[in-house]
Residue frames relative to the residue before (quaternion, step in Angstrom):
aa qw qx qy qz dx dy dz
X 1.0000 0.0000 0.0000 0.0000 0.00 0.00 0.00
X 0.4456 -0.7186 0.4110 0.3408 3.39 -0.80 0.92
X 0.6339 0.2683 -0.4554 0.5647 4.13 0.44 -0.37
X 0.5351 0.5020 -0.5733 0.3647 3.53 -0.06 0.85
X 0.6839 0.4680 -0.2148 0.5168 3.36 1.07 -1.19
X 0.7441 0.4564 -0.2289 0.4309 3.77 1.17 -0.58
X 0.2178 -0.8808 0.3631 0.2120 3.10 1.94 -0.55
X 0.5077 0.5731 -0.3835 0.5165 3.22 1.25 1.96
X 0.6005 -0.5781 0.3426 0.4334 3.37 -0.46 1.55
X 0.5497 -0.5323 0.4704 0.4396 4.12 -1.11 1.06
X 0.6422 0.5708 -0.3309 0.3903 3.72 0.67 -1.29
X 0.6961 0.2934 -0.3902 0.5265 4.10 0.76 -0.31
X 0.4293 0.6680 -0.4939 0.3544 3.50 1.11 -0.36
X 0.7573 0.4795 -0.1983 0.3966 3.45 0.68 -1.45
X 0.5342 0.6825 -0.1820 0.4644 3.46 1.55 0.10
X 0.6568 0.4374 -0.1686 0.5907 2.97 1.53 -1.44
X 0.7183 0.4870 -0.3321 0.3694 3.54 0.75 -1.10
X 0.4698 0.6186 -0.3982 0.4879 3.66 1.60 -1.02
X 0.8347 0.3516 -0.2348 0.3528 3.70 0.41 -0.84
X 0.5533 0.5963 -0.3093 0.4926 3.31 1.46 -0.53
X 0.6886 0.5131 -0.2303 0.4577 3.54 1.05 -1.15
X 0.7411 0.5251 -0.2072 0.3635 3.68 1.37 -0.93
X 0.7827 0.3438 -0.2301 0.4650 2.65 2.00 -0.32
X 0.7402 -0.4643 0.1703 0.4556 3.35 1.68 0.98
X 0.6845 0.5668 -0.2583 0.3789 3.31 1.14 -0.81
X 0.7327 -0.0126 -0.1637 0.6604 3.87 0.87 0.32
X 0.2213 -0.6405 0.7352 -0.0148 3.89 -1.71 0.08
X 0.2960 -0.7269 0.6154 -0.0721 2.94 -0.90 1.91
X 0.0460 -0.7467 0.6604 -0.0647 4.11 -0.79 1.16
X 0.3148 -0.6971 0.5661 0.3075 3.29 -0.94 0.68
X 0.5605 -0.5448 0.5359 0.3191 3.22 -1.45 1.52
X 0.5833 -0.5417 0.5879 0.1438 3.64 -1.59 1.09
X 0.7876 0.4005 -0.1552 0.4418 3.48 0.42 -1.25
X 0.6863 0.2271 0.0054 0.6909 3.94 1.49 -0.35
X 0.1355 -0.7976 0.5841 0.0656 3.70 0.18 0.80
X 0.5553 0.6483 -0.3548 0.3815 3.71 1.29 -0.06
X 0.7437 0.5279 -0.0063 0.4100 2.88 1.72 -1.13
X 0.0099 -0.9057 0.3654 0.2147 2.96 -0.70 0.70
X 0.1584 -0.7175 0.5884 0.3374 4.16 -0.21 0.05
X 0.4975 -0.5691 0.6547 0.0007 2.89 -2.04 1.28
X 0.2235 0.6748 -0.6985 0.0825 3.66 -1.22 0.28
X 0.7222 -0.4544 0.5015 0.1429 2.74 -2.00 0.90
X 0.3322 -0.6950 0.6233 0.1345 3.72 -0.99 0.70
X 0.6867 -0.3392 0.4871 0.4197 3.56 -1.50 0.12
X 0.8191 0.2188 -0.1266 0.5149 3.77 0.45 -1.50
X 0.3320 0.5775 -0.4822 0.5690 3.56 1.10 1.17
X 0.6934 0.2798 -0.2403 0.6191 3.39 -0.09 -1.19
X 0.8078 0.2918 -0.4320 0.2750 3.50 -0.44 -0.11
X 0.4743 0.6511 -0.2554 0.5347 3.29 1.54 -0.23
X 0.7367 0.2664 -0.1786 0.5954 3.60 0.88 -0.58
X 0.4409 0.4198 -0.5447 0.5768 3.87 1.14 -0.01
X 0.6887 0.4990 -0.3578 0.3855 3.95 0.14 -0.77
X 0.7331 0.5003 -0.2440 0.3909 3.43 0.65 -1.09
X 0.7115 0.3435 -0.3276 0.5181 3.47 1.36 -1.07
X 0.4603 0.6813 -0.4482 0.3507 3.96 0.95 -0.13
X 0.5603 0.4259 -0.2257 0.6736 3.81 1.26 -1.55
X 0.6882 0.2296 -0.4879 0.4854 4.33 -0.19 -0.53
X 0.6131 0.4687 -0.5327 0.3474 4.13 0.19 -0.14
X 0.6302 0.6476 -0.2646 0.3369 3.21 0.97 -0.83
X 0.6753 0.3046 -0.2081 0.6386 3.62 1.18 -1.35
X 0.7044 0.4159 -0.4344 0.3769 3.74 0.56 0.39
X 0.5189 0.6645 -0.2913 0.4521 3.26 1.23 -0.13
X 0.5981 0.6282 -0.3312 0.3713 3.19 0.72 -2.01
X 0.8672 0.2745 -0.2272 0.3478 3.61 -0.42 -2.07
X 0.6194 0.6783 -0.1866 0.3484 3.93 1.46 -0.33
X 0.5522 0.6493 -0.3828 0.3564 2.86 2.11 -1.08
X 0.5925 0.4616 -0.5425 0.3764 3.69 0.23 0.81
X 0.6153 0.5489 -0.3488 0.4455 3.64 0.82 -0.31
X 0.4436 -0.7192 0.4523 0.2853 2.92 -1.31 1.21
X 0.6322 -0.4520 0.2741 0.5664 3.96 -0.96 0.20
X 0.4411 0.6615 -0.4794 0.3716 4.26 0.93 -0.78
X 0.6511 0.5730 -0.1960 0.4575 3.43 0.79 -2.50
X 0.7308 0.3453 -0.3354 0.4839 3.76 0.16 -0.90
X 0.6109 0.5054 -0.4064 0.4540 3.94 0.47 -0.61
X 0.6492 0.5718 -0.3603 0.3489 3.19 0.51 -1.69
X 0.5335 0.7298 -0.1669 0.3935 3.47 1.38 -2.03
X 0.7227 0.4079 -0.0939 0.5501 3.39 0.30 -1.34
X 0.5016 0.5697 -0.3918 0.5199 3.74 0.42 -0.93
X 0.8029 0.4181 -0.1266 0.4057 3.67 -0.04 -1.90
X 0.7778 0.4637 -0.2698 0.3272 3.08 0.91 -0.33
X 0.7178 0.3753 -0.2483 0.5313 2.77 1.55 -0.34
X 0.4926 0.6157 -0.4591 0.4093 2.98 0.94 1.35
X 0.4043 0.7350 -0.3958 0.3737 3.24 1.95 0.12
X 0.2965 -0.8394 0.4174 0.1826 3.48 -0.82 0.56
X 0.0743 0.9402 -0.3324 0.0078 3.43 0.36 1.43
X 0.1717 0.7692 -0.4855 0.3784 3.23 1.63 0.75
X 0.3830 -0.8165 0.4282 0.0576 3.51 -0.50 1.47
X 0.4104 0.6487 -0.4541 0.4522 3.70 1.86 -0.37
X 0.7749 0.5097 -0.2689 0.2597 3.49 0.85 -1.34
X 0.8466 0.1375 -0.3206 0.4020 3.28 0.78 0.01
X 0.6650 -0.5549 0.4308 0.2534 3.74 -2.07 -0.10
X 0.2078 0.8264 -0.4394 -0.2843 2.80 -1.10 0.22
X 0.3745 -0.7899 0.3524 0.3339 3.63 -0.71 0.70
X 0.3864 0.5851 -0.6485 0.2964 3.94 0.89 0.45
């Protein structure tokens, strides 16, 4: 399910897709096999919109790194995603 895979209540899903869909960049069809359903896909001016978008995030991730070697950036990444940011886990006492 896609607000599973985005990890966003179905109800903002329908938000994103209202805006994604209004602005060309994907198109919602009801699935044939599940009239409940729908499937989502990417437009022409999607994909080029997200080829842009991930070109400008390579860019600001590159930039402060462009000393690290490709190991340093894995290694980086690796460590980071080992942070635990699951809000159940922690307290607070304010």
């Amino acid at each position: 399910m896609l607000a599973e895979r985005l990890e966003v209540d179905p109800s903002v899903l329908v938000g994103i897709l209202n805006d994604l869909e209004g602005e060309g960049l994907a198109v919602r069809r009801r699935d044939p096999a599940d009239r409940r359903r729908h499937n989502v896909a990417i437009t022409e001016a999607g994909s080029a919109a997200l080829a842009k978008t991930n070109a400008a995030l390579d860019e600001v991730e590159l930039s402060p790194f462009s000393a690290f070697s490709q190991a340093d950036k894995e290694a980086l990444r690796a460590l980071l995603g080992r942070i635990d940011s699951n809000p159940e886990h922690f307290t607070c006492g304010e």
